[in-house]
Backbone as a printed PyTorch tensor [residue, N CA C, xyz], in Angstrom:
tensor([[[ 28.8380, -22.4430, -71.9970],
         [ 28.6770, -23.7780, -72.5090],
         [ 27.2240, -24.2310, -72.3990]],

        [[ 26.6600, -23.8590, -71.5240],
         [ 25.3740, -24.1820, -71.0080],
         [ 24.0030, -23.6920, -72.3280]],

        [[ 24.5960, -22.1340, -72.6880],
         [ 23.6850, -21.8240, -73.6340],
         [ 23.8670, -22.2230, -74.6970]],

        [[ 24.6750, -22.7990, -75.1770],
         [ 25.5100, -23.2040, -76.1600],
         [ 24.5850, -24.4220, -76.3100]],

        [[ 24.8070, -25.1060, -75.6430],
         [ 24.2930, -26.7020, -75.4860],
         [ 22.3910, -26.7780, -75.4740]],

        [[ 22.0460, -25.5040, -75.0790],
         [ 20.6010, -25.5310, -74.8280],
         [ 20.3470, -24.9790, -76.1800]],

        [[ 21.0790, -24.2620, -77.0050],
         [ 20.6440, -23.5680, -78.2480],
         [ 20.5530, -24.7970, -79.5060]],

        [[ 21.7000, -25.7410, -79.2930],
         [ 21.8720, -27.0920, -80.1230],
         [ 20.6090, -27.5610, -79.9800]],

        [[ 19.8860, -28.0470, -78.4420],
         [ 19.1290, -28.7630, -78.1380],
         [ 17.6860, -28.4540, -78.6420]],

        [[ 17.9040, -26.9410, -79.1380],
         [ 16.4440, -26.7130, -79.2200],
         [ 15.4330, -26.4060, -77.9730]],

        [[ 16.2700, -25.7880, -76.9280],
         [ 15.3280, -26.1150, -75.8390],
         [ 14.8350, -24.5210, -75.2350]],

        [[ 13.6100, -24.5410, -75.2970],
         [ 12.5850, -23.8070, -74.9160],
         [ 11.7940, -23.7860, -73.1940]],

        [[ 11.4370, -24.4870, -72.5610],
         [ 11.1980, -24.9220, -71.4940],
         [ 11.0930, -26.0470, -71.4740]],

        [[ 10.4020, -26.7710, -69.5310],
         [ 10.4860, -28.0220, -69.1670],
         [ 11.4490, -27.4900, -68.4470]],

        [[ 11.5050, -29.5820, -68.5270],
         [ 12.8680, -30.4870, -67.5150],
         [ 14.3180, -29.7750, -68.2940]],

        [[ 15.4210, -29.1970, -67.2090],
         [ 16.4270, -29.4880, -68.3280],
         [ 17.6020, -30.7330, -68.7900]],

        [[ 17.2280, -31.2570, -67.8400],
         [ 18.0890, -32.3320, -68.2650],
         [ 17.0560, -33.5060, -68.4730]],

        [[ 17.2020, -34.5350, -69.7820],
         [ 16.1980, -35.1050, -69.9550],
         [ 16.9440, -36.4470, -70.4040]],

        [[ 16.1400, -37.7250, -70.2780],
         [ 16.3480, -38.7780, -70.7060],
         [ 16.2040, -39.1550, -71.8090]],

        [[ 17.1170, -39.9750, -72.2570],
         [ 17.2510, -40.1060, -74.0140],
         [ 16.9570, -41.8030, -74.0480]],

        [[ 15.9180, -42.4080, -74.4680],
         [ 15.3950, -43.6350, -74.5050],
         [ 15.0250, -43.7870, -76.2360]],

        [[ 15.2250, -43.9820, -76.7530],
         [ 14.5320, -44.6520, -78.3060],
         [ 14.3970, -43.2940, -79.0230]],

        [[ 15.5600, -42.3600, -79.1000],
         [ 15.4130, -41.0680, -79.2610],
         [ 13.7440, -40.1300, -79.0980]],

        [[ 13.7440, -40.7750, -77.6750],
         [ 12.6770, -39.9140, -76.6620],
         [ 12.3520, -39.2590, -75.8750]],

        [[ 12.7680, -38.2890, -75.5840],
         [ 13.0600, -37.6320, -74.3850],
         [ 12.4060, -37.2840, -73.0490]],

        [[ 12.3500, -37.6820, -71.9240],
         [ 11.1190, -37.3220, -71.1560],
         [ 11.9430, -37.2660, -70.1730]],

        [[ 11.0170, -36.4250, -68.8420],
         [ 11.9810, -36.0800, -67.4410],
         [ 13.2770, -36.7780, -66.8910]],

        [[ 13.9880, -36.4090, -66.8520],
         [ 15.4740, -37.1750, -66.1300],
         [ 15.1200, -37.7350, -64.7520]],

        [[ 15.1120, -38.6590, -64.6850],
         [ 14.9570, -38.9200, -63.2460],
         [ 15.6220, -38.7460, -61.6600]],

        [[ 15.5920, -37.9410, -60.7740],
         [ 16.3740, -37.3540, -59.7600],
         [ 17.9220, -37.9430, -59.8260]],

        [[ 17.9200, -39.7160, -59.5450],
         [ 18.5370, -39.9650, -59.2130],
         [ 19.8880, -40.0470, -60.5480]],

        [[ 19.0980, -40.0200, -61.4590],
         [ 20.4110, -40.0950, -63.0430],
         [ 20.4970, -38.5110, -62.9230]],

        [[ 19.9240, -37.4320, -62.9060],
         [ 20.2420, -36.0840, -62.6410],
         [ 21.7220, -36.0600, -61.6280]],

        [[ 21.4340, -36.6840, -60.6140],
         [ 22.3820, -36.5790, -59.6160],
         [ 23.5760, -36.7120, -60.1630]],

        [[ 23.5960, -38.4910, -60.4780],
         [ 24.9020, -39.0130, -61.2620],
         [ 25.4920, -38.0830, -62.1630]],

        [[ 24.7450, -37.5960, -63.3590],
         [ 25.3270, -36.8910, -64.1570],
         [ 25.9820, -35.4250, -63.7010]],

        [[ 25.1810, -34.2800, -62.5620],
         [ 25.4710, -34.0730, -62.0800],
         [ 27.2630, -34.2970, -61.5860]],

        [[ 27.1010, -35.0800, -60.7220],
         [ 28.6210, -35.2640, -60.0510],
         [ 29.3410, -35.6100, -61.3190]],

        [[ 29.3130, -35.9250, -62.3540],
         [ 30.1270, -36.2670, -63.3070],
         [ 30.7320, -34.4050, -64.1700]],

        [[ 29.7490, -34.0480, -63.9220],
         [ 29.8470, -32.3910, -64.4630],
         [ 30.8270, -31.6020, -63.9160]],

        [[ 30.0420, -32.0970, -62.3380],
         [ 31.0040, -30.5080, -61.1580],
         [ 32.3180, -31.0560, -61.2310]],

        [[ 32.5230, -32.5860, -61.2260],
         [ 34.1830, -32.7850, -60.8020],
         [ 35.0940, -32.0250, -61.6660]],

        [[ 34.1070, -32.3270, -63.4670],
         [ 34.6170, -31.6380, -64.5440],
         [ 35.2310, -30.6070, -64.1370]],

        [[ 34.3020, -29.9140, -63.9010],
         [ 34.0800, -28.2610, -63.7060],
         [ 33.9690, -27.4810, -62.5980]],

        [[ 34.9950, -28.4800, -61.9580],
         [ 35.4050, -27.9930, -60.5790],
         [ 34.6990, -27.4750, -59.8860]],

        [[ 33.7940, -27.3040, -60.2510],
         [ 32.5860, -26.8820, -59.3240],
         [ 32.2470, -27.6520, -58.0100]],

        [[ 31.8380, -27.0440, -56.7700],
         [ 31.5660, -27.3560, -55.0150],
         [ 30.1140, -27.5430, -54.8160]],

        [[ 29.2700, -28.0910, -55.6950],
         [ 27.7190, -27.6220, -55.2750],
         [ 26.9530, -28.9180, -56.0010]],

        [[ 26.0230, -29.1240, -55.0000],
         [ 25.0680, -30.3860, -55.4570],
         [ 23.7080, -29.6650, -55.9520]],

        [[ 23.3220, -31.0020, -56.5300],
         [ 21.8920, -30.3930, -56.9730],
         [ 20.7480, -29.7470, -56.1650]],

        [[ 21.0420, -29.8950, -55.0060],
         [ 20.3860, -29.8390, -53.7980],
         [ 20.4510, -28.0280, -53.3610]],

        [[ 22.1070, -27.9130, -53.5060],
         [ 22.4080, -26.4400, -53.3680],
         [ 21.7730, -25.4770, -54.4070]],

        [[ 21.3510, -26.1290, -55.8090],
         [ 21.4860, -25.3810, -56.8320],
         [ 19.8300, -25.1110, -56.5060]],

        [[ 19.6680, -26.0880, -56.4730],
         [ 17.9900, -25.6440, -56.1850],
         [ 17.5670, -24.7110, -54.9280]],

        [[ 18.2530, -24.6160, -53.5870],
         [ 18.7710, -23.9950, -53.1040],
         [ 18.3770, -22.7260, -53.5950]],

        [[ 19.6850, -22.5100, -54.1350],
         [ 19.8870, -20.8350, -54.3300],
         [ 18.9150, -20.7270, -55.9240]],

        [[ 18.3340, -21.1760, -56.3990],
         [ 17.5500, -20.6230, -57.4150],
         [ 16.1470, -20.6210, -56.5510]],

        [[ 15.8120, -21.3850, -55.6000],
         [ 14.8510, -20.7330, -54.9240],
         [ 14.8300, -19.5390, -53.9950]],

        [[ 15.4920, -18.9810, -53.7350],
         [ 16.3010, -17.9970, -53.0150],
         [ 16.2640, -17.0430, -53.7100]],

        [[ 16.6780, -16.7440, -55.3200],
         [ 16.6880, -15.9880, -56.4440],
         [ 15.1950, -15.6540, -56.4760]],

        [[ 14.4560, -16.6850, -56.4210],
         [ 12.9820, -16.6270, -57.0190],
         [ 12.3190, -15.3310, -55.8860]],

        [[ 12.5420, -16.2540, -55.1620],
         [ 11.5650, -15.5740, -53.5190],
         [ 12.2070, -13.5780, -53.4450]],

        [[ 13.9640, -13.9200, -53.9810],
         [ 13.9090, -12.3860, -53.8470],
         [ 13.6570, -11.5320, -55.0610]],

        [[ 13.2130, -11.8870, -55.5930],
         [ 12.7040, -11.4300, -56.9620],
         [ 11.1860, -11.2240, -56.9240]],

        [[ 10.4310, -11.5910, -55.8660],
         [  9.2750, -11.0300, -55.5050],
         [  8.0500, -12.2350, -56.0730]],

        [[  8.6370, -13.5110, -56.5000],
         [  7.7360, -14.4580, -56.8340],
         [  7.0070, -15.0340, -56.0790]],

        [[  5.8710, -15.5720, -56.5590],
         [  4.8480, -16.1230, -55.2320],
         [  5.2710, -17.0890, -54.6310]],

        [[  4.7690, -17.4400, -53.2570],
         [  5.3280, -18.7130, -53.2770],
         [  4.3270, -19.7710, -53.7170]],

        [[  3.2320, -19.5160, -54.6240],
         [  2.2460, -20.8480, -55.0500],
         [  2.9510, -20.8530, -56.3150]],

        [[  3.6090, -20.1750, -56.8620],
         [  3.9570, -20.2650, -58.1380],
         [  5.9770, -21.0430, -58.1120]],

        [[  6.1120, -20.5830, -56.9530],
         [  7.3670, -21.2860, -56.8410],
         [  6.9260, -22.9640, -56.0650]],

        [[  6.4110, -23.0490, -55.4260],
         [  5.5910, -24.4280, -55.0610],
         [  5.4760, -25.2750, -56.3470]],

        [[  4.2400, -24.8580, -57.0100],
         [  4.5110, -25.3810, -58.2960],
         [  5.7630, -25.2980, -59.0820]],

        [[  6.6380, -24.8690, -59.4200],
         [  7.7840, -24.5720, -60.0070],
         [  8.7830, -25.9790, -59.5470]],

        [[  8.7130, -26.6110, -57.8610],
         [  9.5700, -27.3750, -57.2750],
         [  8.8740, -28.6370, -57.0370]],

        [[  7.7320, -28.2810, -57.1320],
         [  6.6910, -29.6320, -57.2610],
         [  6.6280, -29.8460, -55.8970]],

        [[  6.1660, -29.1120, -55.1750],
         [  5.8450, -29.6790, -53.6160],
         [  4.4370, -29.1020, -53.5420]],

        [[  3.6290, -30.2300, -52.7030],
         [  2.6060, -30.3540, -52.1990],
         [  2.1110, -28.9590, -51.3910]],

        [[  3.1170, -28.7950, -50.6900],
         [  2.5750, -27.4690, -49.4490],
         [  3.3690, -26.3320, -49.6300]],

        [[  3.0560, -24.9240, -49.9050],
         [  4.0870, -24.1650, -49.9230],
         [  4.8980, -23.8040, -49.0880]],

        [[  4.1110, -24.2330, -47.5020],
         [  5.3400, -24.2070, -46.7730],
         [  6.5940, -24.5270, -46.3550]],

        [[  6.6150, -25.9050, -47.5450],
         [  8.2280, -26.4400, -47.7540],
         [  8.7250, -25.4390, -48.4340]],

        [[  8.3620, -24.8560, -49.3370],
         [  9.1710, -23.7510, -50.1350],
         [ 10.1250, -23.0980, -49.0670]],

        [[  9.7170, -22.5960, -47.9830],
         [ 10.0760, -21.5430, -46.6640],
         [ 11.1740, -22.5060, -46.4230]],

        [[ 11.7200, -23.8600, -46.4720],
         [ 12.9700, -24.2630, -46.2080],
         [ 13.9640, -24.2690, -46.5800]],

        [[ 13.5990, -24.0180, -47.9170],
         [ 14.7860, -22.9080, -48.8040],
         [ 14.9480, -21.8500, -49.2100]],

        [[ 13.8430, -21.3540, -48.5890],
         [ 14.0370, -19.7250, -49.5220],
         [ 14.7350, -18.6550, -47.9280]],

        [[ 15.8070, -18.0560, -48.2850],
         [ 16.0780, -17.1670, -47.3590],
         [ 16.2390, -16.0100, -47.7540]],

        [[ 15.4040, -14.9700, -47.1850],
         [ 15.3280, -13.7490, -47.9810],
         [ 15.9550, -12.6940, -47.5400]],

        [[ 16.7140, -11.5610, -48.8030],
         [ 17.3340, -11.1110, -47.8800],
         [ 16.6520,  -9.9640, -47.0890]],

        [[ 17.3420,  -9.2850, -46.4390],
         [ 16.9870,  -7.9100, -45.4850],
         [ 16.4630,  -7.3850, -46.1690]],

        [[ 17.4010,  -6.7720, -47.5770],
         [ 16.9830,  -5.3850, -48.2510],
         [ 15.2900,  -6.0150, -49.1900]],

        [[ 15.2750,  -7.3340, -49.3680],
         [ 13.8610,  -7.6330, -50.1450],
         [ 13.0440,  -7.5380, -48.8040]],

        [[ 13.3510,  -8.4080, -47.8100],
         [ 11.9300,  -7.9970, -47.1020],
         [ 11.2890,  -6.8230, -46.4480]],

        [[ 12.3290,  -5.7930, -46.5530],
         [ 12.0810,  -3.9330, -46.0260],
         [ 11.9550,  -3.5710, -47.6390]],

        [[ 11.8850,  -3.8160, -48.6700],
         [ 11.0570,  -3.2760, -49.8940],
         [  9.7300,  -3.7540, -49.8530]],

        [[  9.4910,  -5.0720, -49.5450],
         [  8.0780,  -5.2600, -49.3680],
         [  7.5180,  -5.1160, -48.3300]],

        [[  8.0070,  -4.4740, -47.5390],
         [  6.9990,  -3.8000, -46.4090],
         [  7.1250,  -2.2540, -46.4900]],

        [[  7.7240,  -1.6130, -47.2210],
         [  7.8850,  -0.1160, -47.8560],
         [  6.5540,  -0.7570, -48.8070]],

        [[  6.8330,  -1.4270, -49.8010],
         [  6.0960,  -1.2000, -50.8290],
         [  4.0790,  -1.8990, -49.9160]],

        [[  4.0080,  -2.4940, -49.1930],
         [  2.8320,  -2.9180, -48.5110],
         [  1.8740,  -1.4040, -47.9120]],

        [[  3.4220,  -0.9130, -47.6880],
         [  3.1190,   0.6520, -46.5410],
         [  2.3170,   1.0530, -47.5780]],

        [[  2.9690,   1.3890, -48.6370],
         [  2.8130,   2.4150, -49.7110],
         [  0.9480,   2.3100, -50.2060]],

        [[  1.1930,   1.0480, -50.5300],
         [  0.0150,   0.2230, -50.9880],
         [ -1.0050,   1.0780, -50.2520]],

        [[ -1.2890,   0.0640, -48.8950],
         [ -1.9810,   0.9650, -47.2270],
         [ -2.2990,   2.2790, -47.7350]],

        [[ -1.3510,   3.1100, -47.2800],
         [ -1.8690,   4.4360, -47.8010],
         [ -2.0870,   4.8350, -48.9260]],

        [[ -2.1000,   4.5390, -49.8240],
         [ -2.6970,   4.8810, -50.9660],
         [ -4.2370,   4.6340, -51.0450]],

        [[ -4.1480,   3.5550, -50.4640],
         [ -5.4170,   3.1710, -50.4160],
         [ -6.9440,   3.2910, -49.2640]],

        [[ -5.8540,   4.3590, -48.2650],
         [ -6.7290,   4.7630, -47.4720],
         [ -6.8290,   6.2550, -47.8420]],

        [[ -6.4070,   6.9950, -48.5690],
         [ -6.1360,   8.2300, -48.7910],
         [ -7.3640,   8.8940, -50.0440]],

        [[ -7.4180,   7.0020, -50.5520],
         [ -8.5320,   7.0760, -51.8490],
         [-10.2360,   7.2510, -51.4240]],

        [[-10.1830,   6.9180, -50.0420],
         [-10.9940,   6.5590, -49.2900],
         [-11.7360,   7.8320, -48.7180]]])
């Protein structure tokens, strides 16, 4: 339904949920996100706030090997070390990037 609705919309990037004023559209504001939100999940039986969703798509990001200045920007926070309050990474990503750091290391002392 989701792609469905984004394919109608025409939508490419940005905000995704957006405010409709004088057929104008500009950022949704947290708190009408929310509302609409809870009007969705009850729909759609869904257990998860906006809070969670952001959550686990930062979580996705971080194990997918994204920066965290680029996920900072992405959530709009000031310091990237708020990022680190949601991102929990798992085991198997953080022993690939220290395999892949190793790897790096020696390669690069070997060139040497």
């Amino acid at each position: 339904m989701l792609r469905r609705y984004l394919k109608a919309r025409g939508y490419r990037h940005g905000p995704l949920f957006r405010a409709e004023k004088n057929h104008v559209g500009g950022p949704l504001r947290y708190a009408s996100a929310q509302q609409l939100w809870a009007k969705y999940r009850t729909k759609a039986q869904v257990d998860a706030s906006i809070h969670q969703l952001r959550h686990a798509h930062t979580t996705e990001l971080v194990n997918a090997g994204v920066s965290l200045e680029t996920i900072r920007r992405r959530l709009g926070h000031a310091n990237a070390q708020t990022v680190l309050r949601y991102a929990d990474q798992r085991d198997t990503t953080t022993d690939a990037e220290i395999r892949s750091w190793r790897r790096r290391k020696t390669t690069g002392r070997s060139g040497s």
